[in-house]
N, C-alpha and C positions, 0 to 999 in steps of 0.2 A: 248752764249745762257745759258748754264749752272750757270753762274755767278746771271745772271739776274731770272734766276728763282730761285734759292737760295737767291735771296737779295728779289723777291716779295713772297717767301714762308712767308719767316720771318716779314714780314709785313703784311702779310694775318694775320699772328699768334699773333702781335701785337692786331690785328684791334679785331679780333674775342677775343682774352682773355684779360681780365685785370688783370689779376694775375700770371704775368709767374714769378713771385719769388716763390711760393708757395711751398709746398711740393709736389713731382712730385703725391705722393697719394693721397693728401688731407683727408685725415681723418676727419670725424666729429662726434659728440657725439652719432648720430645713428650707425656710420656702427665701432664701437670698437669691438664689437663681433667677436672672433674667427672665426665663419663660415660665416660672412656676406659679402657678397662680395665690394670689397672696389672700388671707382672709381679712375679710374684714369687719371692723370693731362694731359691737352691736350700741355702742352709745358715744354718737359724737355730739361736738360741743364745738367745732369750731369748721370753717374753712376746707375744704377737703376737695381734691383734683385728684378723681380716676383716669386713667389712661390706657392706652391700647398698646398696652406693655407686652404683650404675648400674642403674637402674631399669629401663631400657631395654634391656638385656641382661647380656653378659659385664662380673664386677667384676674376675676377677683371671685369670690367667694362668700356668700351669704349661711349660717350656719344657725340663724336666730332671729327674733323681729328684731331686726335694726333699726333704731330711732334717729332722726338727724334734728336735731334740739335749736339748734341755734349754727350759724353762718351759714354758708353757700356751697352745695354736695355740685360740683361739677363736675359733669363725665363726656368726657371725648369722645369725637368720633372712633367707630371702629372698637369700641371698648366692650367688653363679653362680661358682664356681671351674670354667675350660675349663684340659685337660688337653691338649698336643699330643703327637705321634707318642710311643708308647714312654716318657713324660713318668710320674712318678709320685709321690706322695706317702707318706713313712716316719716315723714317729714311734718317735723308738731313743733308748737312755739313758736319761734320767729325763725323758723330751718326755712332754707329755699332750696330748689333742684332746678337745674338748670341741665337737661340731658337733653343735647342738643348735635344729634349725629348730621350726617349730609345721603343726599342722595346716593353716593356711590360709596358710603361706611356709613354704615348705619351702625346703631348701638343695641345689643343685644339682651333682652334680660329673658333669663332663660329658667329649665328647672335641672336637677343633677340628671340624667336619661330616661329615655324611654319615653311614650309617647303621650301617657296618662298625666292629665294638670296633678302636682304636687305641692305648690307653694302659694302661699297666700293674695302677693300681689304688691301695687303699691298704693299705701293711701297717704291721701295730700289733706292735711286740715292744721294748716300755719296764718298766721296773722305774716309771716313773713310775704315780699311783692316781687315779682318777677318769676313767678315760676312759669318752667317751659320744658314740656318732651316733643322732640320733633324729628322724625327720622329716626325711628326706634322700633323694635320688633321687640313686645310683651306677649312672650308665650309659654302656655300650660300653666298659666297661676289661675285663681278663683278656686283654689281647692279646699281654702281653711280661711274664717272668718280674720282678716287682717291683722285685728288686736282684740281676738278673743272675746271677752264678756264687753268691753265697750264697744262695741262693734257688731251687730246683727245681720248684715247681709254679706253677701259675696262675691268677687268680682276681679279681673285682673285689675283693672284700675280704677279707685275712688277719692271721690272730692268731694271734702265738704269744708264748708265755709271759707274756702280758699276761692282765688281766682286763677286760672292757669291756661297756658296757649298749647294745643295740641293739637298740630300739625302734622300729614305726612308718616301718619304712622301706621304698624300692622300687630293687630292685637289678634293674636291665633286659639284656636283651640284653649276658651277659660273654661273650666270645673266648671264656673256657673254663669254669672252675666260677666260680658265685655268691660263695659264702661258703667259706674253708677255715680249717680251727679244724686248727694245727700243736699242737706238742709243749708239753703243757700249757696251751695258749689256753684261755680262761671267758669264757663268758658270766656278765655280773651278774643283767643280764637281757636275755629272746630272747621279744618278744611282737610281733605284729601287723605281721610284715614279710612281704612278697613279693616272691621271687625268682622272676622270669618270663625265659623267652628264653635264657639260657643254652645255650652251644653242647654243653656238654657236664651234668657234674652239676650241680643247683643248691646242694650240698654235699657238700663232702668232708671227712670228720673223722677224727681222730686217734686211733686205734684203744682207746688207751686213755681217752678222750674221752667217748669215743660214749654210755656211761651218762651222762653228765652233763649231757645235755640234754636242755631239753622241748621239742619240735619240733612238737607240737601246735596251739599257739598262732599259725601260719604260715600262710602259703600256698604252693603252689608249683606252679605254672603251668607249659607250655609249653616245659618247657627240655627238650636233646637226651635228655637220659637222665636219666627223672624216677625217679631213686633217690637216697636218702644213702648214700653210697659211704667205706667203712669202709677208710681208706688210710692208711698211716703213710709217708709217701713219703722217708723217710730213709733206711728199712728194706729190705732185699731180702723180710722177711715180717716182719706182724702179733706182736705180742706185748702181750698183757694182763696186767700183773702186780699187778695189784688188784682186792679183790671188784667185781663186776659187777651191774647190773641193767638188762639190755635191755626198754624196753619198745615199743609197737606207735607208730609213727609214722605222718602222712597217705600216708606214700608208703612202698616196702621200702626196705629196705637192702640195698646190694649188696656184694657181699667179692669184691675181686681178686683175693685171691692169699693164701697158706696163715696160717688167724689161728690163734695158739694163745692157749689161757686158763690162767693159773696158779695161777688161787685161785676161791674162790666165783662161781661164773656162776648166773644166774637169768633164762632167757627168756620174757620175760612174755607172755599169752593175746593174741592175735591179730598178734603181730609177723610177719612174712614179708619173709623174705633171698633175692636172690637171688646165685646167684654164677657166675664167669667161670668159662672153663673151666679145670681141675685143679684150681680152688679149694679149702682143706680147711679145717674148722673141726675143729681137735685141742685135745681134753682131759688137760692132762697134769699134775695135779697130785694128788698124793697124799691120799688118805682126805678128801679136799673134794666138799663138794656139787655138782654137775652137773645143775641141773637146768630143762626145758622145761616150764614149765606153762600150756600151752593148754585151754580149756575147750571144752563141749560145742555152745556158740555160738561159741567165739572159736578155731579153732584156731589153732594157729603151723604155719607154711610153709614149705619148703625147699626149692630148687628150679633148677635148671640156667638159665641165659639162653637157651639153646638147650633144646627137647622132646625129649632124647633120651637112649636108657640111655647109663652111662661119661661124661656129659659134664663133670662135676666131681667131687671126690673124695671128695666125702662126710663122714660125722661119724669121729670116731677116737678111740676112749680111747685111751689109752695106759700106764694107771699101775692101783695097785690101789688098791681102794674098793669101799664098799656104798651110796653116795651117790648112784647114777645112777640117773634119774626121768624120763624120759617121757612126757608127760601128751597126748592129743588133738595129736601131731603128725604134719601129711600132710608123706612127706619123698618127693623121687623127684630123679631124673638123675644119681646119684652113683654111687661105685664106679667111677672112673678109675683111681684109683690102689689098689696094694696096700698102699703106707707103709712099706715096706720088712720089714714081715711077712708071712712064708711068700707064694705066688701067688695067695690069691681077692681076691677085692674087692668090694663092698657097700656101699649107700646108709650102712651103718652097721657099723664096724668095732667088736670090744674086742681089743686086744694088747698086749704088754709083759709087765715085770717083775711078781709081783703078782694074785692073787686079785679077779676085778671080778666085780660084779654090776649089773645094767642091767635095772631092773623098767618098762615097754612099757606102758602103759596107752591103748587104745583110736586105738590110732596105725596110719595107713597106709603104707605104701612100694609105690611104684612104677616102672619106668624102670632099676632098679640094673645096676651091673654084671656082675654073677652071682647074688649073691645078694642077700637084702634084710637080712640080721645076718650079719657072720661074727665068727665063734666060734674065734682063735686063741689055741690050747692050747699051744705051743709051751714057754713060761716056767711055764705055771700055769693052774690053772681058770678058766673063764668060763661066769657061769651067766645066762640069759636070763631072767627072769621076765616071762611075755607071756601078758598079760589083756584079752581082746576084740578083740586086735588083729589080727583077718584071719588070715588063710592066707598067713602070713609066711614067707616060704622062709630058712630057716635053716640054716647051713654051718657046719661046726666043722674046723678044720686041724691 
């Protein structure tokens, strides 16, 4: 996939400029003036140093998505890059960005006035190494999908299948989410930024992603919907297929839409998910560990967007094992769905093919569908082991 979207980028870039020999700046007899802000070329191909040439305001000017194709887009501190309508910046093929401001000049990427996001953003998906934004203020983009038809979500800044160090930055008021970490995007490193204003998440990450980030080290302010929002938007549903280790972020996490796990999960003490509605978090792999361990101070959370029994679907084993653990979790509004086993439905299912056990330690349920464990026997036994945990209303089918 990758290939092909790098071979129709480049032909977008093709279609769209006639001049990709030109000078990445283009200069013309108006804008020679020392403080005039200079435009700049929508298809580079080589080496390029922006500068904090106009003290006074705007140095450069974005007029188109601009592609950085191959060498090193280096922008100094103090340097004002104004992005106009729907305008965006892409770093594809072996392009690196290295926009790397300071504490006391930082680098500015901005949109043409006014308060409403206008500009697309910047998206990172190069085979090129070193990229780095740090001490940078990304504000009002997320307002028009990056690059169009290859590209379906929204966001001031996206990464995919890149790796990049993003430090020390403020990402202000995006159209739609902050930050989105696509299909295999990294962080090198993710310390002391703040996403504020956001019309919607201040992150949405890539479902298989999501362990691999410390999101601690942030802030996150003010935006529509202050969750990390656990979305693999290529997908019709979520799929995990590597060991796991969730742990507790400043904010929850939210899950759209049905995530399965297929290996090793381990949700660590005090994380708390929330999710839309029929959302389901299923467990489907065989004789692998499953396990929630909340503590007696830190439980782990679960929990509807909406207060109300049925409103998402709850947890689901689905395979056999003696690996399922429970430690100190309040789960409630689930049990929408039945999973297409037998008719009950519960905050907490076990079904399928398979022999499972599921030992409940000091865990509450409330709000479920019917019941708060169902117990289908249908394929094979399902045994509960439940210690302290309430007056659990337990269903067997």
């Amino acid at each position: 996939m990758k290939k092909y979207v790098k071979f129709s980028m480049i032909a977008a870039c093709v279609l769209i400029m006639n001049a990709c020999n030109k000078d990445p700046l283009n200069p013309d007899e108006n804008n020679n003036e020392t403080n005039k802000p200079i435009s700049l070329e929508c298809d580079i191909r080589q080496s390029l140093t922006l500068t904090d040439r106009n003290p006074l305001g705007v140095d450069y000017i974005v007029d188109c998505k601009a592609f950085v194709l191959n060498g090193t887009l280096t922008i100094e501190p103090g340097t004002t890059i104004q992005f106009n309508d729907g305008a965006s910046l892409s770093i594809l093929e072996t392009g690196v960005i290295k926009a790397n401001g300071t504490a006391q000049n930082q680098i500015r990427f901005t949109n043409n006035g006014g308060n409403t996001p206008s500009w697309a953003g910047i998206f990172i998906y190069t085979d090129g190494a070193g990229n780095s934004i740090s001490h940078a203020i990304i504000e009002k983009a997320g307002a028009a999908t990056s690059l169009g038809l290859f590209n379906e979500v929204k966001g001031a800044l996206i990464i995919e299948e890149s790796k990049v160090n993003v430090t020390n930055n403020q990402i202000i008021n995006s159209g739609d989410a902050g930050i989105v970490i696509l299909n295999e995007g990294e962080f090198t490193t993710f310390t002391n930024n703040t996403i504020r204003g956001s019309v919607n998440f201040p992150m949405v990450v890539d479902a298989e992603q999501v362990g691999t980030i410390d999101y601690n080290a942030n802030t996150y302010t003010n935006n529509g919907k202050e969750y990390i929002e656990i979305n693999s938007p290529q997908r019709v549903e979520n799929y995990i297929e590597k060991p796991i280790v969730i742990t507790k972020a400043p904010i929850p996490y939210f899950i759209s839409k049905k995530t399965f796990f297929y290996k090793t999960t381990e949700i660590m003490a005090g994380t708390e998910f929330i999710f839309a509605e029929n959302a389901t978090l299923a467990f489907s792999a065989v004789d692998t560990p499953f396990r929630i361990l909340g503590t007696p101070t830190n439980h782990v959370v679960m929990k509807g967007l909406k207060a109300q029994s049925g409103f998402w679907g709850g947890i689901l084993i689905e395979t056999k094992g003696d690996k399922y653990q429970f430690d100190y979790l309040d789960i409630s509004d689930g049990g929408a769905l039945d999973h297409g086993y037998g008719t009950l439905k519960g905050n907490i299912k076990l079904a399928g093919f398979g022999q499972a056990l599921l030992s409940m330690n000091n865990c509450t349920s409330t709000r479920s569908g019917s019941c708060d464990v169902v117990l289908d026997e249908y394929w094979d036994t399902k045994t509960l082991q439940n210690n302290n945990s309430g007056n659990l209303n337990i269903c067997k089918e």
